[in-house]
C-alpha positions as CSV (number, residue, x, y, z in Angstrom):
1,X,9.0,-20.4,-44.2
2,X,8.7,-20.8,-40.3
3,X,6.1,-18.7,-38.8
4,X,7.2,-16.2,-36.0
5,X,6.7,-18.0,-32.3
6,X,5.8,-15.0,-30.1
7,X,7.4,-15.2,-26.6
8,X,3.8,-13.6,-25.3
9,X,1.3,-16.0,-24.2
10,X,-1.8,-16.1,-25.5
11,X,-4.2,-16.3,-22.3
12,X,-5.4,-13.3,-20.8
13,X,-5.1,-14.3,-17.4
14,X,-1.5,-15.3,-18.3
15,X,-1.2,-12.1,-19.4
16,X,-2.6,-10.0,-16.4
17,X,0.0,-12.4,-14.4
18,X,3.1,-11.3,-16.6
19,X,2.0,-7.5,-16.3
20,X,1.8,-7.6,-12.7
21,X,5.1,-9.4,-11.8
22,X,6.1,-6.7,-14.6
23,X,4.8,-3.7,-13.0
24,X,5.8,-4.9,-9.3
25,X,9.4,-5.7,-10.8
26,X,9.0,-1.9,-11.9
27,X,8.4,-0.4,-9.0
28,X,10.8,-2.0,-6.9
29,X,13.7,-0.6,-9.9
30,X,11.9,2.9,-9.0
31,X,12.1,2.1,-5.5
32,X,15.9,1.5,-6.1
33,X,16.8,3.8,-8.2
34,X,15.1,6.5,-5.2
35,X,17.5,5.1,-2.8
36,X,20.3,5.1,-4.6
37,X,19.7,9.1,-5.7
38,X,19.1,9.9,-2.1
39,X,22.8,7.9,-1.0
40,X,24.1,10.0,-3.9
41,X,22.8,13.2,-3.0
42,X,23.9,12.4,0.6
43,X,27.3,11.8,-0.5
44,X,27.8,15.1,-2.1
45,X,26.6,16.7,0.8
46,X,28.9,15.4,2.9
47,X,31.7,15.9,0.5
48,X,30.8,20.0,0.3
49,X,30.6,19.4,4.4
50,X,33.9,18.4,4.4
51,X,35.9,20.6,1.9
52,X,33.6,23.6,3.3
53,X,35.7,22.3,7.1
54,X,38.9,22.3,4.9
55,X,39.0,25.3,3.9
56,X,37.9,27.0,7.7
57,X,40.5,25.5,9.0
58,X,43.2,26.8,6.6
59,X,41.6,30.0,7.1
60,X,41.8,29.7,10.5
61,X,45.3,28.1,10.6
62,X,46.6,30.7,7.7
63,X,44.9,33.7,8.2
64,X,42.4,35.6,6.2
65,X,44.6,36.0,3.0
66,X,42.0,37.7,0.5
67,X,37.8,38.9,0.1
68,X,37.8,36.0,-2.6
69,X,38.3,33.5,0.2
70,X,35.6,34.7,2.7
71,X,33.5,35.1,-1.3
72,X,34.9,31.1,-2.0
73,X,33.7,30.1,1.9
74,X,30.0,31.7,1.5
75,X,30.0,30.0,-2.1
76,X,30.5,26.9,-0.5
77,X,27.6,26.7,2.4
78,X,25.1,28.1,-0.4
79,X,26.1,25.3,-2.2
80,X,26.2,22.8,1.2
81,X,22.8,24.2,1.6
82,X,21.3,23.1,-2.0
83,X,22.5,20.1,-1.3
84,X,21.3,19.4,2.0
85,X,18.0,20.3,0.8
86,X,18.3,18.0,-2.4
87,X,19.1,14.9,-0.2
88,X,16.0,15.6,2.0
89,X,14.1,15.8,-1.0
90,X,15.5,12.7,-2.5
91,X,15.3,11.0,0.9
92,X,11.4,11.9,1.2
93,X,10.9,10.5,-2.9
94,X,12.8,7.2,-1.7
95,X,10.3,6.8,1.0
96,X,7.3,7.2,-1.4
97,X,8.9,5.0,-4.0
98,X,9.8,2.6,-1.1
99,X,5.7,2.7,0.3
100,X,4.8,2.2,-3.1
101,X,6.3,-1.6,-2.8
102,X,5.4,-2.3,0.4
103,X,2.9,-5.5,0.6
104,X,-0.2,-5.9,2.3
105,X,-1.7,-9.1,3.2
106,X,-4.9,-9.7,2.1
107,X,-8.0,-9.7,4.8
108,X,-9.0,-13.1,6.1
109,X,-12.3,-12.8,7.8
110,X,-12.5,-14.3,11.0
111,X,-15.4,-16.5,11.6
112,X,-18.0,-16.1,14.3
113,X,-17.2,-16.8,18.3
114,X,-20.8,-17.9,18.8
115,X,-21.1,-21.7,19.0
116,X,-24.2,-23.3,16.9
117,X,-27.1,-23.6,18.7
118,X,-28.3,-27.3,20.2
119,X,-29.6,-29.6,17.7
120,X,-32.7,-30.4,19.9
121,X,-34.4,-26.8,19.8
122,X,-36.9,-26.6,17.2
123,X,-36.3,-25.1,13.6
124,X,-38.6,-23.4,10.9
125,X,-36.9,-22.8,7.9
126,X,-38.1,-20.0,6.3
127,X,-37.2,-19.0,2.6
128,X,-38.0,-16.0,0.9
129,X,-38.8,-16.1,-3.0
130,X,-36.8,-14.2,-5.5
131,X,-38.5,-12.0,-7.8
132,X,-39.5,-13.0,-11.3
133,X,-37.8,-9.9,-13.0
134,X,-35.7,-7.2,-12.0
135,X,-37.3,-4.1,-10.5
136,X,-35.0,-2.1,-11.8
137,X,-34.9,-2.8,-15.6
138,X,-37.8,-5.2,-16.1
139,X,-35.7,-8.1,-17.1
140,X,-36.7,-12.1,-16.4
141,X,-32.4,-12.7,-16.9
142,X,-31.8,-13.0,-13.1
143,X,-28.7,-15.3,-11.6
144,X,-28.6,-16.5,-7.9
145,X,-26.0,-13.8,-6.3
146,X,-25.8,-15.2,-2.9
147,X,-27.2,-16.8,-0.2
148,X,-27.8,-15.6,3.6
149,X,-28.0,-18.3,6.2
150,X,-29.0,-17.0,9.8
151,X,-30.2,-18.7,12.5
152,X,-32.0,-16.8,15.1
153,X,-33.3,-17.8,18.6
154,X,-37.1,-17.0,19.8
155,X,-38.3,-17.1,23.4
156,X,-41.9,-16.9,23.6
157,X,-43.5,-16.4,26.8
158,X,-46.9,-16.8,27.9
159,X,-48.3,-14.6,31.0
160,X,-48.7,-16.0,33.5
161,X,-46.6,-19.4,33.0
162,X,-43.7,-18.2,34.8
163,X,-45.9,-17.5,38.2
164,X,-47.3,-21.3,38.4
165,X,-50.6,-20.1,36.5
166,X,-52.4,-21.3,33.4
């Protein structure tokens, strides 16, 4: 007997890749489906629009024949009313749905506009020891987090060396 091959990779970070072109894939169906509601809903509206012109014009053109037309005519803008409202609504959830997708590029810091300072002034490196245990918790398990690299410029000025004077 052959055993079962699974069409699931077995690395996680496979994984978290699969799930994400999943979930995008997702929401752009959602986004869609959103757009396609709000065409339909927009549709209908402008079907009721139209029959609701039909029929004033044959009232118009024919006369006021019966109460259950003027009944029939109110009927029908209640009805052009819901669905102008729907197809707002479904307009607004498209937009949502359609932000939802939208992409952002990622932030790329820009580096400094300061040029490095001349290789002939003098430089003191000075480095700053880490603490043997954590002053939090007590612990002597400590890894190197970072590092911080500045450079900073000094002018030191004696009185009187400015004015010719020793």
């Amino acid at each position: 007997m052959e055993a079962a091959v699974s069409p699931l990779p077995d690395d996680i970070e496979a994984l978290k890749a699969l799930l994400a072109s999943a979930t995008q894939r997702a929401d752009e169906a959602e986004a869609k489906l959103a757009n396609a509601h709000a065409r339909e809903s927009a549709t209908e509206a402008v079907i009721a629009h139209l029959k609701l012109q039909i029929a004033k014009l044959r009232r118009e053109q024919y006369g006021a024949s019966a109460e259950r037309t003027r009944r029939l005519l109110d009927q029908m803008e209640l009805q052009l009313e819901d669905l102008e409202a729907d197809a707002a609504e479904d307009d607004l959830a498209a937009e949502v749905a359609a932000e939802k997708t939208a992409t952002v590029t990622a932030f790329e810091r820009k580096r400094p506009a300061r040029k490095p300072f001349p290789e002939h002034l003098p430089r003191e490196r000075v480095v700053v020891p880490a603490p043997c245990s954590c002053p939090a918790c007590g612990s002597s398990r400590l890894s190197k987090l970072g590092e911080d690299v500045t450079e900073t410029l000094s002018v030191v000025r004696t009185f009187g060396a400015d004015r010719g004077v020793d």
